[in-house]
N, C-alpha and C positions, 0 to 999 in steps of 0.2 A: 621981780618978774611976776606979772599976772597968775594966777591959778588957772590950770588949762583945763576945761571941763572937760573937754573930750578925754582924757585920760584919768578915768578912774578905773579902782579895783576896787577889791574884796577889802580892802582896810578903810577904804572912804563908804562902804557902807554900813560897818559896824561902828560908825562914827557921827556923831551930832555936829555941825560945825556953827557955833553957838552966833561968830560972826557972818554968817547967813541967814539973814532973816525969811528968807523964803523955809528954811529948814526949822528954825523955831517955829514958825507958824504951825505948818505942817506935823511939826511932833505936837504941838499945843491944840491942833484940832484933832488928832487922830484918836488921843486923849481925854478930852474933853474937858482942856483945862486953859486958864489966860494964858497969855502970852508970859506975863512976869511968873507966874509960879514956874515955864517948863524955864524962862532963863534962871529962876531960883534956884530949880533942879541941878540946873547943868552947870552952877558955879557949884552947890553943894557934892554933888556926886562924880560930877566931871562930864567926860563925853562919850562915855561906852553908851552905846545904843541900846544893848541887854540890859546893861543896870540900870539906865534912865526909864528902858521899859517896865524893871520891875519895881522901880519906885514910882512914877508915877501911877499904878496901879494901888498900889499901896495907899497913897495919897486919896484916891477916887473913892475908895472902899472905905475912909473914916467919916 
């Protein structure tokens, strides 16, 4: 079955969904980083929204 967009919560926003490329972009431009480093991210750290945020800052600052 389809993913029904109209029904989201609060667990689909603390979430990266790494096979939505509108969502990678978007974390990869908010960021200021390519596209392959935030899916690098988000296979290394996973899909917590918080901890992709605080690694890719991490990553920005070296």
């Amino acid at each position: 079955m389809a993913d029904d967009k109209t029904k989201t919560g609060g667990g689909d926003r603390g979430r990266v969904a790494a096979g939505q490329g509108y969502e990678v972009r978007y974390f990869a431009s908010k960021h200021g980083i390519t596209r392959q480093q935030a899916e690098d991210l988000i296979k290394r750290v996973g899909n917590d929204r918080d901890k992709l945020n605080a690694a890719a800052q991490k990553m920005k600052g070296r």
